[in-house]
N, C-alpha and C positions, 0 to 999 in steps of 0.2 A: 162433448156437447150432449145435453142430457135428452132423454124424450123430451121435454117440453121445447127445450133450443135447437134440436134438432131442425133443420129447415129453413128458420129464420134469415134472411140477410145478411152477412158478412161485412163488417163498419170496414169501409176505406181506410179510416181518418188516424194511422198512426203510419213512423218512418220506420227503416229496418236498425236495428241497433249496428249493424254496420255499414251504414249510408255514405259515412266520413268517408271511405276509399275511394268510392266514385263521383265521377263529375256530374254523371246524370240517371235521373232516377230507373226504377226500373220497371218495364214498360209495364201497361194491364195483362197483356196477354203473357205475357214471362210471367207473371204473379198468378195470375190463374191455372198457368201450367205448373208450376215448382210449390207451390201452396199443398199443405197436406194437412191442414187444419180440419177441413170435412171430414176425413174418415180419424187421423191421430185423438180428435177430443175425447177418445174413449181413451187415454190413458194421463187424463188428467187427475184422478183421484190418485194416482204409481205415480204422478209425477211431482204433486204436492208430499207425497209420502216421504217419497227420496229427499227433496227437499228440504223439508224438516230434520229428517237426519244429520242430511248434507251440514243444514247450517248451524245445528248443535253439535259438531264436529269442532267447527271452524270457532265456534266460541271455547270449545274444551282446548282446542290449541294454540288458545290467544292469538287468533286470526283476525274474527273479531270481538267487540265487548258484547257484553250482558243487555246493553238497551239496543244495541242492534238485536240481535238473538231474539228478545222478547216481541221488537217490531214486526218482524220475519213472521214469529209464528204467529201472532195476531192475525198480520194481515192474510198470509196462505190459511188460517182457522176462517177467516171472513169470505176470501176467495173459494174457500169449499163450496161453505153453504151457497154461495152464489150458485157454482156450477148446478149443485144439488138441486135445486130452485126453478131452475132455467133461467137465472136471470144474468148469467156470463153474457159478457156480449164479445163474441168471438170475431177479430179482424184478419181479414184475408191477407193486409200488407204484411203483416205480423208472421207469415207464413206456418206456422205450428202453432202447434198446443203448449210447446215452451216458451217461445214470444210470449204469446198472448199473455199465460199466467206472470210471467217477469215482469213486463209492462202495466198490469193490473197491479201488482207488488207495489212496485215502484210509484203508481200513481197513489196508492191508501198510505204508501211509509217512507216514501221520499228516500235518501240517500241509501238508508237499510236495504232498501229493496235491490238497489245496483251492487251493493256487496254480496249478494248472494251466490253471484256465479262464481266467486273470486275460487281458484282453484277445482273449474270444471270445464269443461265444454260441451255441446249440444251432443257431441260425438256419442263422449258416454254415460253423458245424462238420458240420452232416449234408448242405447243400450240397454241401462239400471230400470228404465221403464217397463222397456218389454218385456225385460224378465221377468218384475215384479208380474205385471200383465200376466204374461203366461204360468206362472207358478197358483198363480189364484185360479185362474183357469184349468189345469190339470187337477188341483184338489176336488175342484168342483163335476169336473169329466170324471173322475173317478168315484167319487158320492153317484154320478149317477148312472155306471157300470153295475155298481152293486146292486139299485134297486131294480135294473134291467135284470140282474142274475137272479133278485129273489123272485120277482114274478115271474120266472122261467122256473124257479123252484114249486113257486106255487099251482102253478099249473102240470108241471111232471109229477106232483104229489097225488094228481087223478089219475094219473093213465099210468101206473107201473104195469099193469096188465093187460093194457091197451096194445093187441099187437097188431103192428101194420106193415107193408112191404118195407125193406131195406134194401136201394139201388146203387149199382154201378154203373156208367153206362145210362144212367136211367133205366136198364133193366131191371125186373127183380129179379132180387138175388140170394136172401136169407131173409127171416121174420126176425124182426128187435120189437121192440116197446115204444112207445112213443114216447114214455121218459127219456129213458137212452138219446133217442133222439135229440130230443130237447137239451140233453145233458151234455152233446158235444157243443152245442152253442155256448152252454154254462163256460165247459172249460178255454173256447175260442176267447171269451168276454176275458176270463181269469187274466188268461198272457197277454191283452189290451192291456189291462189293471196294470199289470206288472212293468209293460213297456212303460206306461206313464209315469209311474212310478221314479222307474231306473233314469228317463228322459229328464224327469224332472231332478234329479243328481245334479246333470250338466247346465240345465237351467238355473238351477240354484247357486250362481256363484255371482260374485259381485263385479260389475267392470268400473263403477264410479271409480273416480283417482285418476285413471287411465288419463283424460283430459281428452286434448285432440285427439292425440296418437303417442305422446312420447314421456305423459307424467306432468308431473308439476313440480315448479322449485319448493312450493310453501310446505311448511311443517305438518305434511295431515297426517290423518289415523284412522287408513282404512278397514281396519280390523275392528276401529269402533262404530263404523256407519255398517259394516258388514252384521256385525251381532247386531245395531239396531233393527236394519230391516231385515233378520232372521234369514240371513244367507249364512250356509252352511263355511263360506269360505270366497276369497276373492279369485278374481282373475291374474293370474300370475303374469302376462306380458301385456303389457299396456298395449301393442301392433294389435294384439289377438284380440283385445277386450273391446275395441272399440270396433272393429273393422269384418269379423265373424260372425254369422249368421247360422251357423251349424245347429243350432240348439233350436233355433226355430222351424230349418230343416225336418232334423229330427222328430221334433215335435206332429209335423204333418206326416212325416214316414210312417208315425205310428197310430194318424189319422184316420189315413187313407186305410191300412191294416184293418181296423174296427170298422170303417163304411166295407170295406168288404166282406167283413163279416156278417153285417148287417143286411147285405145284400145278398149273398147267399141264401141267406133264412129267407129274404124278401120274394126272391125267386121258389123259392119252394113253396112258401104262403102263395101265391099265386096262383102256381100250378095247382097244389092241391086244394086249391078252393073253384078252379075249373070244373063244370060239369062233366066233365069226360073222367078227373079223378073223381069229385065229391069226399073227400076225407073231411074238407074240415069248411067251415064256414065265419067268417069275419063279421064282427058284429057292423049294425046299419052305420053306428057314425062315423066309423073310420072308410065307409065307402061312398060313392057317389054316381051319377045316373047319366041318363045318357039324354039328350037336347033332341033327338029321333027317334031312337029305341026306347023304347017305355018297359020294355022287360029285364036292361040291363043294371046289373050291379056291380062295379066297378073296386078293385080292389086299389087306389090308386094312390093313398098311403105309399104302401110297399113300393106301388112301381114309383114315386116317387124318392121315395129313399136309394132304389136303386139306382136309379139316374143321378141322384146328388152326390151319387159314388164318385160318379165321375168328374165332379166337378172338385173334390176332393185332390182326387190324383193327379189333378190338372196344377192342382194349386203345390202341390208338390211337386210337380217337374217344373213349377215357374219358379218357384225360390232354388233349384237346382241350376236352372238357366241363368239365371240373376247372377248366382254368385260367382259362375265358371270362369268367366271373366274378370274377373276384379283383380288390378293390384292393390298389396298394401298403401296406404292402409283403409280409411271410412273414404265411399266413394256416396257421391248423390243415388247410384245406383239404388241404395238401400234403402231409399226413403218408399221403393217399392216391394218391400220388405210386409208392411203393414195391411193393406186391403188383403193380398191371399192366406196370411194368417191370420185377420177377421174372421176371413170369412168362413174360413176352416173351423174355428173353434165355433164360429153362429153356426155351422150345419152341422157340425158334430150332436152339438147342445141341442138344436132341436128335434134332430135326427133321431137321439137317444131319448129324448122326453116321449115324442110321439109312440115311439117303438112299446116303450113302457107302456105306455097306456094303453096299448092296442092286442096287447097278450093276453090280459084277462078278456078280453072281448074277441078270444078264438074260443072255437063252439065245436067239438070235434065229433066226425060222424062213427062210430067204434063199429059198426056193422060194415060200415062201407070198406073201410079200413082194413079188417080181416078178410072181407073177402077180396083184396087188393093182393094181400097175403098170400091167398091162398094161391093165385095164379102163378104162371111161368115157372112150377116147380121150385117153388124157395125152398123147401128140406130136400132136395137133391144132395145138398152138402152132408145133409145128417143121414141120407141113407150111406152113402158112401163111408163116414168116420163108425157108422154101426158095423158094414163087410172090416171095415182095418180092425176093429173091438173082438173080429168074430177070427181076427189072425190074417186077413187076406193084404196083401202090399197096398199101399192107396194109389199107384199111378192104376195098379189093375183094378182097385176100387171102382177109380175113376173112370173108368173107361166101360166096366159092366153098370153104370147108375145111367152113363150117357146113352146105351144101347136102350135103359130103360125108359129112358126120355123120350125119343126117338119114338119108343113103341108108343109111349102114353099119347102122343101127338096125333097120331095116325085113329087113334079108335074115336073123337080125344076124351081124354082125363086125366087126375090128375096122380101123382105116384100112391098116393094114399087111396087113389079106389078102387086100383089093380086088389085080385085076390091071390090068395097064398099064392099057389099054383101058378099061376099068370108072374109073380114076383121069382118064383126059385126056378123056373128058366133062362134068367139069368143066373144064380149064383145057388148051388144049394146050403150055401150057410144062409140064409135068410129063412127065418123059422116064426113064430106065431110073435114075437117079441117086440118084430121091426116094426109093427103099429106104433108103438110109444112114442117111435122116433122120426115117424112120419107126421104129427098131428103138429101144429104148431105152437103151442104151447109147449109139447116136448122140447122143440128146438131151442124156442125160449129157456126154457129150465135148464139144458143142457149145458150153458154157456154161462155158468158161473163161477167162473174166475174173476182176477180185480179186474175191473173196464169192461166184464162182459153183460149181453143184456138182459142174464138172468131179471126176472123181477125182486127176489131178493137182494142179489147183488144191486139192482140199483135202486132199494128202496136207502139202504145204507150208504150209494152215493153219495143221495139226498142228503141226508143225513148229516155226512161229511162235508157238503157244500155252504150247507148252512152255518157251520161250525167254522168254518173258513171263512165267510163274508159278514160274522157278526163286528 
């Protein structure tokens, strides 16, 4: 159903193409329940595609002729545009999105139109859909992973020398950079990419052929409907292809992974746009005010996306629950298949759209930031690895930095503004030198190995990241 027909009315006025079994029809309220025409018309554009395949299959295998064949695609060319249009008129008796287009078929090319199903079923024709579905879908999730990862590029491109606290615990704990920072989101986003990626393998296999459940007598050639619609390869048991949901599964396991991601960073944006941190500030129109408070600025973007996390996850234990049950092979069950993978890939997609566009519009406070640094002793670690440099064990390191700790607390300050004297009462290898490695920049600098948050090392991250996501 397109934006324009979305909403619209639902035409009563056709029978089910298998009405002949029953004596009597079937009720309003059974039609409004088992109807999945409201949310399936999103995969009528995969479903004319299939389609078309399907039925130039069936003419390659003398199934049927050449003016059937060219009816076909007429009329599914003419039923596009309709849908494209909004001028489908979608019927509720019809119960799907495959009724409907057959019937429409049927009414523009007459006999052509009823040859069409001949060696398929609903089973794994709306299978062949979803995946089309979801395949388009993940290319498009992953186009815009990458553009979330450049603008995180482009933003860790200011601040390689921007140092600010590094928590465990939400304590601090060591100084990194705020690239660094930003560059574990980089590499979370990468193995999103990758999960999509590898998900979409198992989505890219063909189930059409399959039928009900058990195949078909007629002469097909599903290797030729497979290279048409650019699957990698078919579904090898027809029980499995028709009646499996795993792939769509999957597809949310690796949903819900990326909203966590997302949510992470979201919760951090938060926090440190709090006036108790002040690190960074979110530009005005990703935020919004308060209907009492006239002073507040609300970050609720993020706290939104955090919460869509959950609905995410939700939707992932509902196609787990779905399925647990099921015998072979396609059960009705699976017609609720479709709404929590909607709506997973609609919150993914907007999730990521928004998210993008909200990064350039962080505003980072670099003074506030260091001096966030500078608390709770964050180079404790680097006085301690300076006494191991100087020859001394690190458990006993450790334990003469903690004493020093201890003292700094009590006067208070901070390890760096102890003097000499006041420092070699703990340890007399500490000599005029440990200043280097008390300053936080030191620390920074220290830590340049691959993945450390030297500013070198992670200017060449960069570097690397970009080179990777061209």
């Amino acid at each position: 159903m397109s934006a324009q027909n979305k909403g619209k009315p639902l035409s009563p006025a056709a029978a089910q193409p298998w009405s002949g079994r029953f004596a009597e029809p079937v009720s309003d309220l059974v039609k409004r329940f088992t109807a999945s025409v409201g949310f399936d018309y999103r995969l009528a554009e995969f479903d004319i595609e299939g389609s078309v395949a399907h039925a130039r299959m069936l003419h390659a295998t003398g199934i049927i002729g050449a003016e059937d064949l060219a009816s076909i695609e007429r009329g599914l060319e003419q039923i596009l545009g309709e849908i494209r249009s909004g001028a489908f008129n979608w019927s509720l008796d019809l119960e799907d999105v495959h009724l409907n287009i057959e019937r429409r078929l049927t009414d523009l090319v007459g006999d052509a139109g009823k040859r069409l199903h001949t060696a398929r079923s609903r089973n794994d024709q709306v299978a062949t859909d979803i995946r089309l579905y979801l395949r388009a879908a993940i290319d498009h999730l992953i186009g815009q992973i990458r553009a979330l990862q450049t603008a995180l590029l482009d933003l860790a491109d200011k601040h390689t020398d921007t140092v600010m606290p590094g928590f465990t615990h939400l304590q601090v704990a060591q100084p990194v950079s705020f690239s660094h920072h930003l560059l574990a989101y980089y590499e979370m986003l990468s193995r999103d990419a990758q999960r999509y990626a590898d998900c979409r393998k198992r989505v890219n296999r063909l189930p059409l052929g399959a039928a009900a459940l058990a195949g078909t007598s007629y002469p097909i050639d599903r290797q030729m409907v497979a290279k048409a619609l650019e699957f990698d390869g078919i579904c090898e048991n027809s029980l499995d292809a028709v009646s499996d949901r795993d792939f769509a599964i999957e597809f949310c396991a690796c949903s819900a992974l990326l909203m966590t991601h997302l949510s992470r960073f979201c919760e951090e944006l938060i926090l440190w746009m709090n006036p108790s941190f002040g690190l960074i500030d979110i530009a005005d129109r990703f935020c919004t005010g308060s209907s009492i408070m006239p002073q507040k600025k609300n970050p609720d973007v993020a706290e939104l996306i955090r919460g869509k996390t959950g609905r995410v996850n939700g939707h992932l234990v509902a196609l787990l629950t779905l399925m647990k049950g099921q015998p072979l092979a396609y059960n009705k069950d699976n017609q609720e298949d479709k709404e929590p993978l909607f709506d997973t890939v609609d919150t993914v997609t907007s999730s990521l759209a928004v998210f993008t566009e909200m990064i350039p519009g962080i505003s980072v406070n670099k003074e506030a930031m260091r001096a966030a640094a500078a608390q709770g002793f964050a180079t404790a670690t680097d006085l301690a690895d300076y006494l191991v440099r100087k020859g001394m064990p690190f458990r006993e390191a450790h334990e003469v930095v903690a004493q020093a700790v201890r003292f700094c607390e009590t006067r208070p300050c901070d390890l760096a503004d102890l003097k000499l004297p006041e420092l070699q009462q703990f340890s007399k290898l500490i000599d005029t030198d440990v200043y280097a490695s008390l300053t936080l920049e030191g620390a920074l600098t220290a830590r340049s190995h691959i993945g450390g948050t030297a500013p070198a090392r992670v200017k060449s991250a960069i570097a690397k990241a970009r080179k990777a996501i061209r």
